[in-house]
N, C-alpha and C positions, 0 to 999 in steps of 0.2 A: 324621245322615248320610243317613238316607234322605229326607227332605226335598229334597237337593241331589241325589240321584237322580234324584226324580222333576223334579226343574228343568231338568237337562240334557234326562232325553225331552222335555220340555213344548219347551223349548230345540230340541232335534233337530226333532222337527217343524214348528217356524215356520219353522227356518232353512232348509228346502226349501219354498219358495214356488213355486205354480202363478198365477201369473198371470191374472186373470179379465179380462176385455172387461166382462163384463158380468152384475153378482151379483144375480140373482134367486132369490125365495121363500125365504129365508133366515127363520127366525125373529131376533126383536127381542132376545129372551133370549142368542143365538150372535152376531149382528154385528159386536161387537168383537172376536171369537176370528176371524173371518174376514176380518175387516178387518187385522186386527194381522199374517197371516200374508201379507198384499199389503203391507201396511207394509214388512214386512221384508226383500222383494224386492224392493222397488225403489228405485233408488240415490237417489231426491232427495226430499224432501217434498211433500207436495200437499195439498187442501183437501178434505175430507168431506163433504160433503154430503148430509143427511138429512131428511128429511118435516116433521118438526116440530121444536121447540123439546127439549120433552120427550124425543123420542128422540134427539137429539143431547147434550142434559145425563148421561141414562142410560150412553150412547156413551161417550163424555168419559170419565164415573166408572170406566168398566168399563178402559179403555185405562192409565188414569192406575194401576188397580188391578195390572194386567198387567204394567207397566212398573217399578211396586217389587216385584213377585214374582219376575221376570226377570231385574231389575237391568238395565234395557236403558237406554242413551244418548239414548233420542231423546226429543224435549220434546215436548207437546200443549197447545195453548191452544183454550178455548172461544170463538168468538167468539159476544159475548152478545146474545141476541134483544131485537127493538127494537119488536115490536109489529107491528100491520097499520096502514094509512092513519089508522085512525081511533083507534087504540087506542095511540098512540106512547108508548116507554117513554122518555123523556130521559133518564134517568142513565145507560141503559147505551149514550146514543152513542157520549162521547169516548170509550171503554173500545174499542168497536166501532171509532172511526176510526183509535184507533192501533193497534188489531190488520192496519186493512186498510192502514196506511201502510208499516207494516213489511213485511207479506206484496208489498207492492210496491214498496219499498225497500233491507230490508234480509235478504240471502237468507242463513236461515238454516238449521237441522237440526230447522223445530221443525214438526211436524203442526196441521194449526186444523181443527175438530170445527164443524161450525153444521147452523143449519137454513136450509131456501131459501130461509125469509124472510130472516133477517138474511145471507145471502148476497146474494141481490138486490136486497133494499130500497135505494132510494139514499141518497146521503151527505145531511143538510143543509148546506147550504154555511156554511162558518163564520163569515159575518155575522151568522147568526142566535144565536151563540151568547154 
C-alpha cells in the first residue's frame, strides 16, 4: 500500500509540468526525471535529442524504467546509432530507417530517444542495400 502512495506523489508531481524552452546544466544521472516531466505536458510526441550514443541508451533505459514504475501509456523507441562517416554500423540501418519512416509516416504516441548522430546522419539510399 505504501508503495502506491509513493506512485501517486511521484504521479502528482510529473503531472504538473513546467515547460522549459530550454534545459540546461542538468546532470546525466536526473535527465530522464526531467525529461519525463516535459513529456508529460505536452500533448504530442517529439524526438530527443542527446549528445551521444551512450547518453541517449542510459536515456532510453531510465524512461522505459519510469514508464513501468508509473504504469504510464506512452511508448519510447531508441532510434539506434549508426556510427560516424567512417565508422558505419550497417545492422542498425534498416532498424534506423524504419524508425525514421514511421516518425514520418505514421503518427503515433510513441517518444524516440537518439543521439545527434544517428539523428542527422543521412539515410543510405536503398540501392545500396
Amino acid at each position: 500500500m505504501r508503495n502506491n502512495t509513493i506512485k501517486n506523489k511521484i504521479r502528482k508531481v510529473f503531472s504538473e509540468p513546467k515547460l522549459i524552452q530550454n534545459i540546461k546544466n542538468v546532470d546525466l544521472s536526473t535527465v530522464s526525471s526531467v525529461l519525463l516531466r516535459e513529456i508529460l505536458g505536452l500533448k504530442r510526441p517529439a524526438i530527443i535529442v542527446l549528445p551521444s550514443l551512450n547518453q541517449a541508451e542510459n536515456c532510453f533505459a531510465q524512461l522505459l524504467e519510469w514508464k513501468e514504475f508509473l504504469n504510464l501509456s506512452v511508448e519510447f523507441k531508441l532510434l539506434p546509432g549508426v556510427g560516424g562517416l567512417k565508422n558505419c554500423i550497417p545492422e542498425n540501418e534498416a532498424a534506423r530507417a524504419k524508425i525514421l519512416f514511421e516518425v514520418a509516416n505514421k503518427p503515433t504516441n510513441t517518444w524516440y530517444i537518439c543521439s545527434s548522430m544517428a539523428c542527422f546522419s543521412p539515410v543510405p539510399s536503398k540501392h545500396l542495400f
